[in-house]
C-alpha positions in Angstrom: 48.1 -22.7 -1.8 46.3 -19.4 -2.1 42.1 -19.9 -2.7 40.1 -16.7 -3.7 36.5 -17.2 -2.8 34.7 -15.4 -5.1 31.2 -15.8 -3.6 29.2 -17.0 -0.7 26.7 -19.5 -0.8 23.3 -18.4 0.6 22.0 -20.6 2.9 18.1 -21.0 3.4 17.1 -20.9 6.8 13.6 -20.1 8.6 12.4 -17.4 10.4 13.7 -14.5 8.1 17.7 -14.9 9.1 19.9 -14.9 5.8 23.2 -17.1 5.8 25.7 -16.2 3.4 28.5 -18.5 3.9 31.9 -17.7 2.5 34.0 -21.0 4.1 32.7 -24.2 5.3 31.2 -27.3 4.3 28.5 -26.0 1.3 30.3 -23.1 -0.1 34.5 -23.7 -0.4 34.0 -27.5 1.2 36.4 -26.8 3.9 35.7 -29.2 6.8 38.0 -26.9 9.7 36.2 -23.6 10.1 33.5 -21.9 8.5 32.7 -18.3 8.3 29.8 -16.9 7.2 28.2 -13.5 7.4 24.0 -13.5 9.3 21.7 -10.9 8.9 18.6 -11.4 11.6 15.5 -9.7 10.9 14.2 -8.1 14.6 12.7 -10.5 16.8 14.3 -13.5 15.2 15.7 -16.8 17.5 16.5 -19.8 17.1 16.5 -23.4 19.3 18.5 -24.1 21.7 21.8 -26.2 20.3 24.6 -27.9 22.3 27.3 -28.0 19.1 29.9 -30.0 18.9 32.4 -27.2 17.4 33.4 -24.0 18.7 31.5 -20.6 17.8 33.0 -17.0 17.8 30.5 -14.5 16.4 31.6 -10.7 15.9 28.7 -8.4 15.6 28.8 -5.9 13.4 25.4 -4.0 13.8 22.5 -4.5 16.6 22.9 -6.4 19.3 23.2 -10.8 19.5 21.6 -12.3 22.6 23.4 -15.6 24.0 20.7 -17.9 26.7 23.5 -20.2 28.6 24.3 -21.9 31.6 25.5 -19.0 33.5 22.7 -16.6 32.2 22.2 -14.6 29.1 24.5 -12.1 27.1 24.2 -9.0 25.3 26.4 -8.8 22.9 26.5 -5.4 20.8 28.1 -4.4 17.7 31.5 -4.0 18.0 31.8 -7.4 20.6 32.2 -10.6 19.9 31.7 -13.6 22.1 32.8 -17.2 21.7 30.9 -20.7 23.3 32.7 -23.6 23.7 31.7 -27.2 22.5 28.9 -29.1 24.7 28.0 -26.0 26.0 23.9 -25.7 25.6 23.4 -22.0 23.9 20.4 -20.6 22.5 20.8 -17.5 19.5 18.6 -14.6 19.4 19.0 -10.8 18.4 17.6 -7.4 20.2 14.8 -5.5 18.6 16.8 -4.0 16.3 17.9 -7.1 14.9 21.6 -7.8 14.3 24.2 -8.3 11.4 27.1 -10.4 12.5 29.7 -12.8 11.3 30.1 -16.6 12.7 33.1 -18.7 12.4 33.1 -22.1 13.9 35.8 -24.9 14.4 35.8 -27.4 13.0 33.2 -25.9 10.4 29.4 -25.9 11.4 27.0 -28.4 10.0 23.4 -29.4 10.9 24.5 -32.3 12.8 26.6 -31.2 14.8 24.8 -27.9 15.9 22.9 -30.7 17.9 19.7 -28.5 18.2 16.8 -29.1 20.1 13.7 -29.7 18.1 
């Protein structure tokens, strides 16, 4: 069956970030993936998480920095990087900010982000 998705759900968050979310749990109620599109004012971050899903996150303008195990990683617009499940990440973005879209699997949700608080 083919779905059109009209609109995104906007999804309030602190810290200045916007979360428009096209697929996933709140906007289309798909439980697999979700897919929404960030915009992260400069200077914004986030706390640590170890999810329980898998995250691939394409940036489309300013740069996404990833704090893991191994180090951290700049990614730029134009890159994208994916983290696996159980592996501890922490979100930020450069000084310009950043604009990027996330798609997780199965679809994100505030339990199993599993941040620390």
């Amino acid at each position: 069956m083919v779905r059109r998705i009209e609109n995104a759900t906007r999804i309030p968050v602190p810290g200045g970030k916007i979360i428009d979310e096209y697929v996933g749990r709140v906007n289309s109620g798909d439980t697999g993936i979700s897919i929404a599109h960030m915009k992260a004012p400069a200077g914004w971050d986030e706390p640590a998480q170890t999810p329980e899903f898998t995250e691939y996150t394409l940036v489309l303008s300013g740069t996404v920095v990833v704090e893991h195990a191994e180090g951290t990683t700049e990614v730029h617009a134009g890159q994208a990087i994916a983290c696996e499940p159980g592996e501890k990440v922490r979100y930020s973005c450069g000084p310009e900010g950043a604009e990027y879209v996330a798609v997780c699997v199965p679809a994100f949700s505030p339990e199993t982000a599993r941040r620390d608080e």
